[in-house]
N, C-alpha and C positions, 0 to 999 in steps of 0.2 A: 504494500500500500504506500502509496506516496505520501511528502508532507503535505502535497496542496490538499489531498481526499481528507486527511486526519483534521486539517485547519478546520475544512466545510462542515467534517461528522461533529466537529467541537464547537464551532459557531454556533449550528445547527439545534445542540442541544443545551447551551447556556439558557436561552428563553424557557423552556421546558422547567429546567431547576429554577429559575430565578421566583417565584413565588414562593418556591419553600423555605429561600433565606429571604422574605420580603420583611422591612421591618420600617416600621413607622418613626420617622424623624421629626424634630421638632427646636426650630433655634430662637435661642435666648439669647437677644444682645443687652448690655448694660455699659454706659457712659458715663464715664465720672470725669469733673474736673478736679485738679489739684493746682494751689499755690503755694510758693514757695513764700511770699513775700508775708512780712508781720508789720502791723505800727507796735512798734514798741513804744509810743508816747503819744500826745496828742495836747493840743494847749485847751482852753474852757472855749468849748463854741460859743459863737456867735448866734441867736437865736433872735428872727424875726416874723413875726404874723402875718402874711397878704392877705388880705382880700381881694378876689375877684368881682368884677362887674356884676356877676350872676352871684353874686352872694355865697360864694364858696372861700375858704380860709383854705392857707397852705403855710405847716411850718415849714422858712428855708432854714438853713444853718450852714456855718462856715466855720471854719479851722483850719488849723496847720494839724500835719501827722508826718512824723518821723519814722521812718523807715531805713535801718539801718543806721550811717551817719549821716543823712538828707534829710532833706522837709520841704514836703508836701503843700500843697492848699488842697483844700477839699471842700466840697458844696454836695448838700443834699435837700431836697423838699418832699414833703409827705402832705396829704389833703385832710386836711381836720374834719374829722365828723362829728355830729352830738351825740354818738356814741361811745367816742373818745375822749382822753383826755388832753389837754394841753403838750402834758408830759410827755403820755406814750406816741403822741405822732412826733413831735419832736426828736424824740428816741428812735422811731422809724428813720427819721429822715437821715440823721447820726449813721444807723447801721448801713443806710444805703449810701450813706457820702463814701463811707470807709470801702461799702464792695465796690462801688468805681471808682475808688483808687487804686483798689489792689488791681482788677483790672486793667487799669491804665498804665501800671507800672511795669504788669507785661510778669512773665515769668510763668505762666498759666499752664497746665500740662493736661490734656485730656487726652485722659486712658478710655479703651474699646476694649472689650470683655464679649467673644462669641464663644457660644457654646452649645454644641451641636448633641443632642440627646437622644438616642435612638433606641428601639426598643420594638419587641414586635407583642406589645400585651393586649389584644383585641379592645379591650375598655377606652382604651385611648386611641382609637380610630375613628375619624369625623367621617361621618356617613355621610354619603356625596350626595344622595338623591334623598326627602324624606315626605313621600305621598303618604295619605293616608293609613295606617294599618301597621308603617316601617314600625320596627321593635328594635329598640338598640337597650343599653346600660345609660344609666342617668347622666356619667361621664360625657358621654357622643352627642349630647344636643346642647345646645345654647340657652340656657334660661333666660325667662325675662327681666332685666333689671326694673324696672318698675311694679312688677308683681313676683313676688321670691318666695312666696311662699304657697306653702302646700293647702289645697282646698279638697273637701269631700265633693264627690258628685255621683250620684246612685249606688254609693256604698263604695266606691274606689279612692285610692288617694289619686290627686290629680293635678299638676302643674303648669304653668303658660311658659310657653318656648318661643323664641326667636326662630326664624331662616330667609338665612337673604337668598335669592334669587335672581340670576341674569336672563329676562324675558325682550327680546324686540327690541337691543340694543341698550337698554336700561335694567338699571341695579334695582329689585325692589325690597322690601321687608315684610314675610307676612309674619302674622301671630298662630301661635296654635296652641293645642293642648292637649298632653301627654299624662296616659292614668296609670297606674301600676299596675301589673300583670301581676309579680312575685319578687321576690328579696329584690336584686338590681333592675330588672329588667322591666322596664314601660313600652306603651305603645302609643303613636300619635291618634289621637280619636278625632280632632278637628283642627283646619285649617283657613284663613281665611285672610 
């Protein structure tokens, strides 16, 4: 038998296996930034009230901050509400003068975190198609964030689920709901 015949029988039968090492992936990215830069000091801000035309206040605030053996000016404003107080939008405006200086001073390092999680455990497979009747594990559907909990209906436990759907060039969202069968496993009873 030649290598080219052995290539084709092997080509041939990779498809064939590959379902049985099928395994469901799932990637988690996470952004962080970091700086290197500290005020070690800072002199007594400057604190002043605006008012706007439309009757809105805004404390600004100004300072010097040291960083390292330099120094900085820094300005920040926060919008007072009669929620607030004096103090803590002031203090707002304080912590936001300091993040855009640390900012501006540069030194900033953002880290990227991918992490690729694969697994072939059925529970964690997103059901592609979910017509009336599908039965998956509670895992496999989408709950609805605005209704999260569990309702009686003819003696069943019952929940409202999400599924987006691509129809006629457009994305839509319908609602449905999903009763329990037994331990994990629900069925979608309506959609709409």
């Amino acid at each position: 038998m030649s290598l080219k015949n052995i290539f084709t029988i092997t080509v041939l039968l990779l498809p064939a296996c590959a379902p049985a090492y099928a395994q469901i992936c799932r990637v988690h990215n996470q952004s962080t930034s970091e700086s290197a830069v500290t005020i070690s000091e800072r002199t007594y801000p400057r604190r002043d009230i605006i008012g706007d035309p439309d009757g809105t206040k805004h404390c600004q605030v100004m300072f010097r901050a040291r960083v390292d053996n330099q120094w900085y000016d820094a300005h920040g404003s926060a919008k007072w509400t009669s929620d607030k107080t004096i103090e803590s939008t002031c203090g707002q405006a304080i912590a936001q003068a300091e993040q855009d200086l640390i900012s501006s001073i540069g030194n900033t390092r953002i880290a990227q975190k991918t992490v690729l999680i694969c697994d072939d455990d059925e529970r964690f497979r997103q059901l592609e198609q979910f017509p009336v009747g599908t039965v998956g594990d509670l895992e496999q559907f989408r709950l609805h964030p605005e209704y999260p909990r569990e309702f009686a209906y003819n003696g069943a436990r019952c929940r409202w689920i999400l599924d987006t759907v691509y129809q006629n060039s457009d994305v839509k969202t319908l609602q449905g709901i999903i009763c329990n069968l037994n331990g994990n496993k629900w069925a979608i009873v309506d959609k709409f």
